[in-house]
C-alpha positions as CSV (number, residue, x, y, z in Angstrom):
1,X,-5.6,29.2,28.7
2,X,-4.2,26.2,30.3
3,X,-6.9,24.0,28.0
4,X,-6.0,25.6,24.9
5,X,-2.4,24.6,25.8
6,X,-3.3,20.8,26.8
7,X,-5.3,20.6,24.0
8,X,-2.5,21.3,21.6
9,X,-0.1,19.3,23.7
10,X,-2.1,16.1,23.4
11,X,-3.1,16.9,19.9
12,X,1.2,16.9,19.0
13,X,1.4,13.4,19.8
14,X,-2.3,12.1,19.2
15,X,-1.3,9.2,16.5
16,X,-3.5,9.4,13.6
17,X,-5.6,6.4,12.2
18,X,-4.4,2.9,11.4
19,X,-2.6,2.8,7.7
20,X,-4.4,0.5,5.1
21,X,-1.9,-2.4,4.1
22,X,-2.8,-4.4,1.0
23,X,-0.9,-7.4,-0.5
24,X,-0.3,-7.7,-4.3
25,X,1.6,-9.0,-6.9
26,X,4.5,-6.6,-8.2
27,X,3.6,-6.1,-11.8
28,X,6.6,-3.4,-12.8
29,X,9.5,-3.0,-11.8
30,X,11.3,-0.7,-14.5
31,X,11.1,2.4,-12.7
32,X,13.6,3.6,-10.2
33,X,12.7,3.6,-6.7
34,X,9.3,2.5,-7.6
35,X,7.3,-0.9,-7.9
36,X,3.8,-1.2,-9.3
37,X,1.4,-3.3,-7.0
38,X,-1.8,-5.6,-8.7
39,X,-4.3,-5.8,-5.2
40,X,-6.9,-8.4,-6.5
41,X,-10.3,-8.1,-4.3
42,X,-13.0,-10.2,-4.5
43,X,-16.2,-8.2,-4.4
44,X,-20.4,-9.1,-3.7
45,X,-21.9,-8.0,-6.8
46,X,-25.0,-5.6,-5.4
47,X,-27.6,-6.9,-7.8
48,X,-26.8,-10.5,-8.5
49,X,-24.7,-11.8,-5.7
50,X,-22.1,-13.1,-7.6
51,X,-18.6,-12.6,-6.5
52,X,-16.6,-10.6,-8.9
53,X,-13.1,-10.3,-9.0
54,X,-11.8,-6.4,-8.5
55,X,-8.2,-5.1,-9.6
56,X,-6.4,-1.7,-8.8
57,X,-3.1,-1.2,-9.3
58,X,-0.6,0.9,-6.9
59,X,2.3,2.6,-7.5
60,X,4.8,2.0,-4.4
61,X,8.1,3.3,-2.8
62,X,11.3,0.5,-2.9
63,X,13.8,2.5,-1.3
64,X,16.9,0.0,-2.1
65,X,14.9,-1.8,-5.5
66,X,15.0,-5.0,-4.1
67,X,11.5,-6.0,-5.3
68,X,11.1,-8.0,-8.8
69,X,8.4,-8.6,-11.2
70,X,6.4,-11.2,-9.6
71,X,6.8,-10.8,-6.2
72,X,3.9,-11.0,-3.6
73,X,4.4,-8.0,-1.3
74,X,2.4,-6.1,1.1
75,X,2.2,-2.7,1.2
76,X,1.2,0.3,3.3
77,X,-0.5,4.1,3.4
78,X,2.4,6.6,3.2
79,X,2.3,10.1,2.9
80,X,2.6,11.4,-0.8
81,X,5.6,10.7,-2.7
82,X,5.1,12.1,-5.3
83,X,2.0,12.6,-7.9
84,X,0.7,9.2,-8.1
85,X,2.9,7.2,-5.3
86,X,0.9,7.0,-1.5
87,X,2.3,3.6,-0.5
88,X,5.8,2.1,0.1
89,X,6.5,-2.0,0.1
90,X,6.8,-2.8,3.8
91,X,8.0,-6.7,3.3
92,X,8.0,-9.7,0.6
93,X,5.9,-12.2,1.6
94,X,6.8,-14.9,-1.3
95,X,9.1,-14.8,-4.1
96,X,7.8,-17.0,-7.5
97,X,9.9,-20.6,-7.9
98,X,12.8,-20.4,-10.5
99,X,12.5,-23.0,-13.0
């Protein structure tokens, strides 16, 4: 009994796996409390070798809607949010130049 009660012990605050963090471009902003994120990849094509440019697009948690169309942010695994939102925006990492 004493194992099955270690076991469960350790297992409480065993930290899961390392969350994924991504940087992209914000691409929409027009949602409240929610940013979408362009993450452009660059991919071996299997066949021909050739590099190949791969993009998804995130949907992310702002809490205060700081972020702005443009930004570069990175952003991290989260637990669901909702249907489609599994990251939030941890920091900005560059801002585009005003002109």
């Amino acid at each position: 009994m004493t194992d099955a009660n270690a076991a469960t012990s350790a297992h409480g605050t065993e930290k899961h796996g390392a969350k994924r963090t991504l940087v992209g471009k914000v691409t929409s902003a027009k949602m409240t409390k929610t940013v979408v994120v362009e993450v452009v990849r660059s991919v071996r094509h299997p066949i021909y070798g050739k590099y190949v440019r791969r993009r998804e697009k995130y949907k992310a948690h702002d809490e205060q809607g700081q972020y702005k169309l443009g930004d570069m942010v990175e952003i991290q695994e989260h637990r669901p949010l909702s249907r489609e939102k599994r990251w939030a925006v941890i920091k900005l990492i560059s801002r585009p130049e005003e002109t």
